[in-house]
Every structure is written in structure tokens, then in C-alpha cells.
mmCIF file of the N, C-alpha and C atoms, coordinates in Angstrom:
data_MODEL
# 
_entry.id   MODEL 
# 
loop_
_atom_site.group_PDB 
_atom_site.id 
_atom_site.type_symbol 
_atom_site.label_atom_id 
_atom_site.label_alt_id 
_atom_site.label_comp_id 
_atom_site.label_asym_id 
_atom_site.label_entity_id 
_atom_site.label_seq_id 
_atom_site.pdbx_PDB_ins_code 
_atom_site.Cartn_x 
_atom_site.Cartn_y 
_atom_site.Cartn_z 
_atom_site.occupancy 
_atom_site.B_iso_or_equiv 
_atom_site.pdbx_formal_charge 
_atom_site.auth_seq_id 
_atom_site.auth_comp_id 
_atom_site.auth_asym_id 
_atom_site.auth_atom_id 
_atom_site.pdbx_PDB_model_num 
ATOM 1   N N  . UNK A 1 1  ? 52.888 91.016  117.331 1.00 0.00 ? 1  UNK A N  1 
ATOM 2   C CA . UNK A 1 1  ? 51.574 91.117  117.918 1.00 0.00 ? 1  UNK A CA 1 
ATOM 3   C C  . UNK A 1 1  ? 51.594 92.274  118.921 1.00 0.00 ? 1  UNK A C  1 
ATOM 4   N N  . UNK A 1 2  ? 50.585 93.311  118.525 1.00 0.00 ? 2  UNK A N  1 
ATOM 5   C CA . UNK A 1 2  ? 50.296 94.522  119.545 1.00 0.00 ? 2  UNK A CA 1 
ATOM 6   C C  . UNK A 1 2  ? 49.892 93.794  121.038 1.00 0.00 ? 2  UNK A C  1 
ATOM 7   N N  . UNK A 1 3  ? 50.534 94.827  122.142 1.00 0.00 ? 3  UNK A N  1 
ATOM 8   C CA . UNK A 1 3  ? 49.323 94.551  123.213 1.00 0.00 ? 3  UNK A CA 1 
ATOM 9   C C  . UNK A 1 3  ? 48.147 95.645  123.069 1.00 0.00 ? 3  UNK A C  1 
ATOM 10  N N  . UNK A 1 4  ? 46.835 95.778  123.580 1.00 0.00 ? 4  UNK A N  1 
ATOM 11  C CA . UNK A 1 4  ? 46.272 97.083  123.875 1.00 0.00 ? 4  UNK A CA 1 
ATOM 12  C C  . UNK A 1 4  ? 45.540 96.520  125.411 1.00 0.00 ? 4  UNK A C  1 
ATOM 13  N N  . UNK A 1 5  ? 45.087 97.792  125.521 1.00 0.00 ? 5  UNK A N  1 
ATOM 14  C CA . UNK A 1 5  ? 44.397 97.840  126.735 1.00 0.00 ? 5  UNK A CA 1 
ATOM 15  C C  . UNK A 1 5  ? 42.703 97.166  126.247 1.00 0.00 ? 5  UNK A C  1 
ATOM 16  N N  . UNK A 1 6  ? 42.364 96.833  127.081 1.00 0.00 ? 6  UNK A N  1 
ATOM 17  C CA . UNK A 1 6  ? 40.597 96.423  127.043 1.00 0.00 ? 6  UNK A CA 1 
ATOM 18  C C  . UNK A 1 6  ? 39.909 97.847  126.989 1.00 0.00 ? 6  UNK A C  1 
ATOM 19  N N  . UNK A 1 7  ? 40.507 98.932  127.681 1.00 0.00 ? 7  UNK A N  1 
ATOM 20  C CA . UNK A 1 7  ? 39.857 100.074 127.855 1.00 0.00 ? 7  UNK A CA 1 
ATOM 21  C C  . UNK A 1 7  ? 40.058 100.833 126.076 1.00 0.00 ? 7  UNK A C  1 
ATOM 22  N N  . UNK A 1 8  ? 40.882 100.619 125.854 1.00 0.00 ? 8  UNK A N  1 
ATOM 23  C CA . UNK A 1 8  ? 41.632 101.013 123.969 1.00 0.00 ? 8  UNK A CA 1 
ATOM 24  C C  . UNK A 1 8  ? 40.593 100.161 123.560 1.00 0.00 ? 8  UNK A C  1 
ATOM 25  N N  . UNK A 1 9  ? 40.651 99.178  123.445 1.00 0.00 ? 9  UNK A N  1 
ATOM 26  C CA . UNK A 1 9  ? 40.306 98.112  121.822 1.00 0.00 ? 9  UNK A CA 1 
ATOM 27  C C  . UNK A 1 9  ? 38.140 98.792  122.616 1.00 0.00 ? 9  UNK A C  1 
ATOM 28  N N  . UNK A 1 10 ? 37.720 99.159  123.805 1.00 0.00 ? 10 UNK A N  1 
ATOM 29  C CA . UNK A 1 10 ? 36.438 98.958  123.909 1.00 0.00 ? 10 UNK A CA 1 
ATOM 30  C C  . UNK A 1 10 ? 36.101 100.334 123.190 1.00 0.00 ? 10 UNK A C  1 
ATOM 31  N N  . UNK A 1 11 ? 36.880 101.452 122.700 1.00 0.00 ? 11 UNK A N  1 
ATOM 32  C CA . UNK A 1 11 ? 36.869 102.512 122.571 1.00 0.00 ? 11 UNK A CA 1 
ATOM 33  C C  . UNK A 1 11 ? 37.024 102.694 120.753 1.00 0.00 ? 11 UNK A C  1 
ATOM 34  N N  . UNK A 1 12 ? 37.504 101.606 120.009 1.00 0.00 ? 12 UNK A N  1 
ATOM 35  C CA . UNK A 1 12 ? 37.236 101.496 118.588 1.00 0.00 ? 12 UNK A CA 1 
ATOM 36  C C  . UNK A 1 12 ? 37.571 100.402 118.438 1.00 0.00 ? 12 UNK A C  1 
ATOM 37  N N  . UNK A 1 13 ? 36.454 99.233  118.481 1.00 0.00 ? 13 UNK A N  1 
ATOM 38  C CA . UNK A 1 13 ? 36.321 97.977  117.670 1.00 0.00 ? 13 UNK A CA 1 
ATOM 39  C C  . UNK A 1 13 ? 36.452 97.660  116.046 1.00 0.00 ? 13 UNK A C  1 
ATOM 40  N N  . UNK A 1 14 ? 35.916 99.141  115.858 1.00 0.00 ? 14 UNK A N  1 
ATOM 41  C CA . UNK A 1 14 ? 35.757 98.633  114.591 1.00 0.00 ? 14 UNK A CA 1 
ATOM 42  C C  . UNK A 1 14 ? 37.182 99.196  113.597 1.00 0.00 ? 14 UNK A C  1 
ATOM 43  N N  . UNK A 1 15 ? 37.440 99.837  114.525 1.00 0.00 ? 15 UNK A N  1 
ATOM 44  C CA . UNK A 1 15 ? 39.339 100.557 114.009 1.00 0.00 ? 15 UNK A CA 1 
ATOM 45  C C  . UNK A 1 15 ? 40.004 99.479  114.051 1.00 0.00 ? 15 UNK A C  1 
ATOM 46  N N  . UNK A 1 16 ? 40.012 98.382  114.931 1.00 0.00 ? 16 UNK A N  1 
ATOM 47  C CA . UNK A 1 16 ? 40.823 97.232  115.442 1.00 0.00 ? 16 UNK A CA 1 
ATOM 48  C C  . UNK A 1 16 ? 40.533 96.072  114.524 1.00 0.00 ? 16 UNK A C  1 
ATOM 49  N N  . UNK A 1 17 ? 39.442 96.409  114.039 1.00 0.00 ? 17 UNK A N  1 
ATOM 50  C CA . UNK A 1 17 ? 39.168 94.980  113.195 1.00 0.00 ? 17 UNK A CA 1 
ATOM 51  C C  . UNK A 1 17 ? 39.739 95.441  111.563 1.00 0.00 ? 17 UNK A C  1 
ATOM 52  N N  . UNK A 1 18 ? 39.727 96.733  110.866 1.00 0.00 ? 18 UNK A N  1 
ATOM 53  C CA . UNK A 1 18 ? 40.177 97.313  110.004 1.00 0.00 ? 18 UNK A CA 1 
ATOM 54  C C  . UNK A 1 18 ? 41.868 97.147  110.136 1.00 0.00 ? 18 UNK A C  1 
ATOM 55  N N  . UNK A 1 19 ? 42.391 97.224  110.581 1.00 0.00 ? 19 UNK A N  1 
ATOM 56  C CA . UNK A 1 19 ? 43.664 96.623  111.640 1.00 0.00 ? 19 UNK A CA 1 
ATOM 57  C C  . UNK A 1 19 ? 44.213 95.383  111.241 1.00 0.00 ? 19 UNK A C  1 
ATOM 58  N N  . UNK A 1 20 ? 42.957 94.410  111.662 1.00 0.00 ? 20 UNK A N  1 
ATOM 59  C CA . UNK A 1 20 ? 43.227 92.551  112.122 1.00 0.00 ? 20 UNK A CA 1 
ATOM 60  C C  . UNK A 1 20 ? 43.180 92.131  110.629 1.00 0.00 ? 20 UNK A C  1 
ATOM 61  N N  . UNK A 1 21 ? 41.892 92.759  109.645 1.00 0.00 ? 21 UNK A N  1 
ATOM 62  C CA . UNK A 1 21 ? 41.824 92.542  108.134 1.00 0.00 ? 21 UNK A CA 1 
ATOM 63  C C  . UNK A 1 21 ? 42.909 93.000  107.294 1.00 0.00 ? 21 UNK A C  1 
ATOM 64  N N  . UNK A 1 22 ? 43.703 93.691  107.993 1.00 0.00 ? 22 UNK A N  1 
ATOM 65  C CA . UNK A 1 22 ? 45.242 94.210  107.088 1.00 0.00 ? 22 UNK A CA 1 
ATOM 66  C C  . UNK A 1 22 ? 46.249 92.881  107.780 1.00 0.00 ? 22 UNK A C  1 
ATOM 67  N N  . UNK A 1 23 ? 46.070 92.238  108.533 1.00 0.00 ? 23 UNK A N  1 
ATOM 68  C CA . UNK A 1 23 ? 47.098 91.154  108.965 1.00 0.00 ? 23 UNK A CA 1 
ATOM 69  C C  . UNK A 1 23 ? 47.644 91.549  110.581 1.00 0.00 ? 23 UNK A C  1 
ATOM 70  N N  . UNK A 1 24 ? 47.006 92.427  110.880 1.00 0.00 ? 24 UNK A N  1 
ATOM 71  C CA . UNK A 1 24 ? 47.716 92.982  112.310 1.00 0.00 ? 24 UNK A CA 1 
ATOM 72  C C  . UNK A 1 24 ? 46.701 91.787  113.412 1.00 0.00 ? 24 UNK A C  1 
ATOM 73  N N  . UNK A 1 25 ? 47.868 91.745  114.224 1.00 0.00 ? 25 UNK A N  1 
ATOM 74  C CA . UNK A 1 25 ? 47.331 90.700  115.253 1.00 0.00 ? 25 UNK A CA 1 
ATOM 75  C C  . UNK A 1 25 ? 47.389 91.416  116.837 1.00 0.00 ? 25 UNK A C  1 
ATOM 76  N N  . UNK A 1 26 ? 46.204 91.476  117.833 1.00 0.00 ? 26 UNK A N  1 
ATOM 77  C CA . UNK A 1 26 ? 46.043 91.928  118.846 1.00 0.00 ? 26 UNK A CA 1 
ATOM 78  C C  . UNK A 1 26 ? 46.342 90.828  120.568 1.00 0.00 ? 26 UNK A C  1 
ATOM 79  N N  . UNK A 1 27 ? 46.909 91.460  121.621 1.00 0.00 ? 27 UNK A N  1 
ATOM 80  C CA . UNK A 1 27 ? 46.575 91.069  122.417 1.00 0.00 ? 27 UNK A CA 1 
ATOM 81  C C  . UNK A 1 27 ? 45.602 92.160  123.411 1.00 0.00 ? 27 UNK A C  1 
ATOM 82  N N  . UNK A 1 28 ? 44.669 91.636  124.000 1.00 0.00 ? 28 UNK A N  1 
ATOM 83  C CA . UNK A 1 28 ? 44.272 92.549  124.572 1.00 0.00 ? 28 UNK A CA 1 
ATOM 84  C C  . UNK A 1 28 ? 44.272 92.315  126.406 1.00 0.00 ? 28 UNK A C  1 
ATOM 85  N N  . UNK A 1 29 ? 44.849 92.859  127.166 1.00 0.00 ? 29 UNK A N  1 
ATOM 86  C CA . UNK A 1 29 ? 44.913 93.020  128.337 1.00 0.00 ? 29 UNK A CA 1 
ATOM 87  C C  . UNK A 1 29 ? 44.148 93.766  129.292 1.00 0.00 ? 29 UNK A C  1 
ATOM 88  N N  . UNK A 1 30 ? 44.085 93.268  130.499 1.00 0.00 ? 30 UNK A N  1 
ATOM 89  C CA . UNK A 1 30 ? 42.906 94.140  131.432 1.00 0.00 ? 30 UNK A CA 1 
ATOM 90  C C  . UNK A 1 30 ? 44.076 94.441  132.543 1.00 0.00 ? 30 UNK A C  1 
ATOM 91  N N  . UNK A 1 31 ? 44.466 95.114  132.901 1.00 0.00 ? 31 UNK A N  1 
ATOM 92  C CA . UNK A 1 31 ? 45.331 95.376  134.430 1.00 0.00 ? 31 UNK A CA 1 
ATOM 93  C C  . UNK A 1 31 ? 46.680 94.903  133.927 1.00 0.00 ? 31 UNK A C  1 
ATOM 94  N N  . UNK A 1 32 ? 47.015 94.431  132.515 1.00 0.00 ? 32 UNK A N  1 
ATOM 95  C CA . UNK A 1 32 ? 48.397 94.368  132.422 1.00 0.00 ? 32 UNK A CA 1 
ATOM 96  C C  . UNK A 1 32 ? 48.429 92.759  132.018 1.00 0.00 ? 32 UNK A C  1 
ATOM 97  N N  . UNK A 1 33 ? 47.390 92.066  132.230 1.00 0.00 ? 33 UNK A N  1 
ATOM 98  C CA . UNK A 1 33 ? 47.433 90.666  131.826 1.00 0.00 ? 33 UNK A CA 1 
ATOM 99  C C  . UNK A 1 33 ? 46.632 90.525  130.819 1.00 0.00 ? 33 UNK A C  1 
ATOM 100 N N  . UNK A 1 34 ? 47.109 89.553  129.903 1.00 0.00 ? 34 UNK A N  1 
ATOM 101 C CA . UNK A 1 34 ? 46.429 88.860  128.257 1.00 0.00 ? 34 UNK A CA 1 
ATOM 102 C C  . UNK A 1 34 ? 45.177 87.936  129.086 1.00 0.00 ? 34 UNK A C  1 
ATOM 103 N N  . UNK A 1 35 ? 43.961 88.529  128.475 1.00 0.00 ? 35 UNK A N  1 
ATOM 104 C CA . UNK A 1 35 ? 42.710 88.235  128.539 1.00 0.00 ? 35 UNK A CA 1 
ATOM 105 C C  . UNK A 1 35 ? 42.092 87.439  127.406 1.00 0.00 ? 35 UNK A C  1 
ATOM 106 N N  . UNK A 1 36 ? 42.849 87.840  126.050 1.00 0.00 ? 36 UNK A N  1 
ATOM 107 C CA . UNK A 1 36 ? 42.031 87.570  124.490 1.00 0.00 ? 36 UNK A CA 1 
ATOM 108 C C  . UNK A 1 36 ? 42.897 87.837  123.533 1.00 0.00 ? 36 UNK A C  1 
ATOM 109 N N  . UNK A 1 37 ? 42.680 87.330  122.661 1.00 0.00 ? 37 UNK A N  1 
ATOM 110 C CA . UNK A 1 37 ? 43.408 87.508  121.496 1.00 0.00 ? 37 UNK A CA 1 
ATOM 111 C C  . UNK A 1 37 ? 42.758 88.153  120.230 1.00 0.00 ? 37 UNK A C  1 
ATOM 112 N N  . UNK A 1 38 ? 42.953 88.518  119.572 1.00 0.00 ? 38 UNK A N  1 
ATOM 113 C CA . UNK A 1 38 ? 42.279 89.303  118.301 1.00 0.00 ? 38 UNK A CA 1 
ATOM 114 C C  . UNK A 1 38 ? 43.043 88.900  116.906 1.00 0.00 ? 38 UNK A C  1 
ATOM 115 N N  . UNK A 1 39 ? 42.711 88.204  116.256 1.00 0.00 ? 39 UNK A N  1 
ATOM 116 C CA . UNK A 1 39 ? 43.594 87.712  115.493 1.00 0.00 ? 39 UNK A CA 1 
ATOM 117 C C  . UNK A 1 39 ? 43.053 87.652  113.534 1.00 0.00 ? 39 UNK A C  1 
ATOM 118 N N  . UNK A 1 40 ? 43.488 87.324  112.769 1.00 0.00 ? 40 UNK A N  1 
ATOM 119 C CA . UNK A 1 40 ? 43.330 87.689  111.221 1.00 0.00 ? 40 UNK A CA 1 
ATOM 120 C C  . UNK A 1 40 ? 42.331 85.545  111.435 1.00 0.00 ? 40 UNK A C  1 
ATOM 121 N N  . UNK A 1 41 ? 41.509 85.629  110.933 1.00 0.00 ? 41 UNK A N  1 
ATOM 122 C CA . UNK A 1 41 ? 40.536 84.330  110.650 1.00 0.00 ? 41 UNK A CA 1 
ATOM 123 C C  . UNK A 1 41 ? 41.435 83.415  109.187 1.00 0.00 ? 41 UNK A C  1 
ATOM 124 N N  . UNK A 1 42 ? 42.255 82.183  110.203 1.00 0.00 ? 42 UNK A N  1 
ATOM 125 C CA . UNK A 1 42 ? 42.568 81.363  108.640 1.00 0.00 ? 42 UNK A CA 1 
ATOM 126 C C  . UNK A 1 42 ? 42.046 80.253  107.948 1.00 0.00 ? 42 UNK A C  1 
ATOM 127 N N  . UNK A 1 43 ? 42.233 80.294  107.152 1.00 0.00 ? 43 UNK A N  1 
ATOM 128 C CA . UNK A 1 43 ? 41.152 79.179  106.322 1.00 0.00 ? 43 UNK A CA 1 
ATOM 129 C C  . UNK A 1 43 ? 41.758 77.650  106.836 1.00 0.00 ? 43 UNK A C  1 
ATOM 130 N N  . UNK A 1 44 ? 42.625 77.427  107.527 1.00 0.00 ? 44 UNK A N  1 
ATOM 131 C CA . UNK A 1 44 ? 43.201 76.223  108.229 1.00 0.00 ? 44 UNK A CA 1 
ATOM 132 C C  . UNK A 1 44 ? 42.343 75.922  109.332 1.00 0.00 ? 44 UNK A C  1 
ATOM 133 N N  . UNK A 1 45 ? 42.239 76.906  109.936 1.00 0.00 ? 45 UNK A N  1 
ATOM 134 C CA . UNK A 1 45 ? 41.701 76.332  111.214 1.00 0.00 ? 45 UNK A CA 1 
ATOM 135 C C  . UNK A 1 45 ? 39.786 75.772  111.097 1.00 0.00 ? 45 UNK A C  1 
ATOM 136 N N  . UNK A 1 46 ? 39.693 76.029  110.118 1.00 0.00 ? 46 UNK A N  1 
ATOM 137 C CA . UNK A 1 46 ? 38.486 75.477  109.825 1.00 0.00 ? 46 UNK A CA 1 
ATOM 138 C C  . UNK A 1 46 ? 38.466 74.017  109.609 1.00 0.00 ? 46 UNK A C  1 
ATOM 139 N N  . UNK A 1 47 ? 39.511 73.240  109.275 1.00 0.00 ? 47 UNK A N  1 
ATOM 140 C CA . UNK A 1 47 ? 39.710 72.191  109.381 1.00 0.00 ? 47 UNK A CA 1 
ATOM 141 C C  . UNK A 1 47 ? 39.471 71.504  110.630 1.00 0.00 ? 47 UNK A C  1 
ATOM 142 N N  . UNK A 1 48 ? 39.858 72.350  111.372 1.00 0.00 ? 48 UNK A N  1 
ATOM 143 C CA . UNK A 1 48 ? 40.138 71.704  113.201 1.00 0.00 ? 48 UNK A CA 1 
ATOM 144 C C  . UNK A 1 48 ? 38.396 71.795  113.200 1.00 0.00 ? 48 UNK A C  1 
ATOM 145 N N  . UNK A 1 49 ? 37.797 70.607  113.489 1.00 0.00 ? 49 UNK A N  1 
ATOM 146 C CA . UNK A 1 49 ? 36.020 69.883  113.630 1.00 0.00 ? 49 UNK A CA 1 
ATOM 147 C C  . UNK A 1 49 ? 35.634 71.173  115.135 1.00 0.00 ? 49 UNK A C  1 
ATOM 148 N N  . UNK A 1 50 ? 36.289 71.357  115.940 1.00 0.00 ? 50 UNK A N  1 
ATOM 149 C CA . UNK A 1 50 ? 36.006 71.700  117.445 1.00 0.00 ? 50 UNK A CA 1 
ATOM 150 C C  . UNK A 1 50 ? 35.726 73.272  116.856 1.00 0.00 ? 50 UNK A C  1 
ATOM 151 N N  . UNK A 1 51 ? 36.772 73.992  115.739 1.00 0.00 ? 51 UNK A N  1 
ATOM 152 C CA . UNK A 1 51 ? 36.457 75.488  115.756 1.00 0.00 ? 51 UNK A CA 1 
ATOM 153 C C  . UNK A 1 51 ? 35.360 75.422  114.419 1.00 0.00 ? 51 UNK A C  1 
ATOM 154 N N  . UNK A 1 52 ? 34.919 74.281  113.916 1.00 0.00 ? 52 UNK A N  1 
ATOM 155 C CA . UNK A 1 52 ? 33.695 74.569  112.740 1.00 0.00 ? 52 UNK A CA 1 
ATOM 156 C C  . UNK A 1 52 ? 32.844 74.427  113.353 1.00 0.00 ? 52 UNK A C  1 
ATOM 157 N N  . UNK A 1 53 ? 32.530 73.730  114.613 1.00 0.00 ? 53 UNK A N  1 
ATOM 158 C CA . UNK A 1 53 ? 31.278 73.289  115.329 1.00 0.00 ? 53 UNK A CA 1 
ATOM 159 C C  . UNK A 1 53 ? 31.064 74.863  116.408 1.00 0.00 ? 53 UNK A C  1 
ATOM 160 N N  . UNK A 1 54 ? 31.892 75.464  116.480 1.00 0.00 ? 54 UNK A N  1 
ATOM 161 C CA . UNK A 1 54 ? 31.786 76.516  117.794 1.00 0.00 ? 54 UNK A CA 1 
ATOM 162 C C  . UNK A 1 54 ? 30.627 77.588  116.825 1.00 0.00 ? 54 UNK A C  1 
# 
């Protein structure tokens, strides 16, 4: 899993998601700390009721 900066990933979203759809997984940091995650969507977690309802 990459880190990037918040200031990087705000500068090409859509490079990052071309990225996440090849299997690459993001952390993204503001000042050096993990803020978010950016991650590939699995067909498992749709199971979990709390992330089908969000």
C-alpha cells in the first residue's frame, strides 16, 4: 500500500483511481498522518449489512 500526500492524490483523482482499478491500494496523509484510505471495491464487503446500507 502507497502512502501519498492529500496535496498529490487532490492534484489527479482520476490518475489514482485508474491506479486503485489495476489493484493498487492508497493511503493518503495530510502532515504525515493516515487520514483515508483508497482502496480496490470487493464484492465481500457487500455482505457486511452496515457497508450496503451506507
Amino acid at each position: 500500500m502507497r502512502k501519498i500526500s492529500l496535496t498529490i492524490a487532490n492534484q489527479g483523482p482520476s490518475e489514482l483511481v485508474k491506479e486503485v482499478e489495476k489493484g493498487e491500494s492508497f493511503v493518503i496523509t495530510r502532515g504525515g498522518c493516515p487520514i483515508a484510505k483508497l482502496a480496490p471495491h470487493r464484492a465481500d464487503e457487500m455482505a457486511n449489512l452496515e457497508w450496503a446500507s451506507a
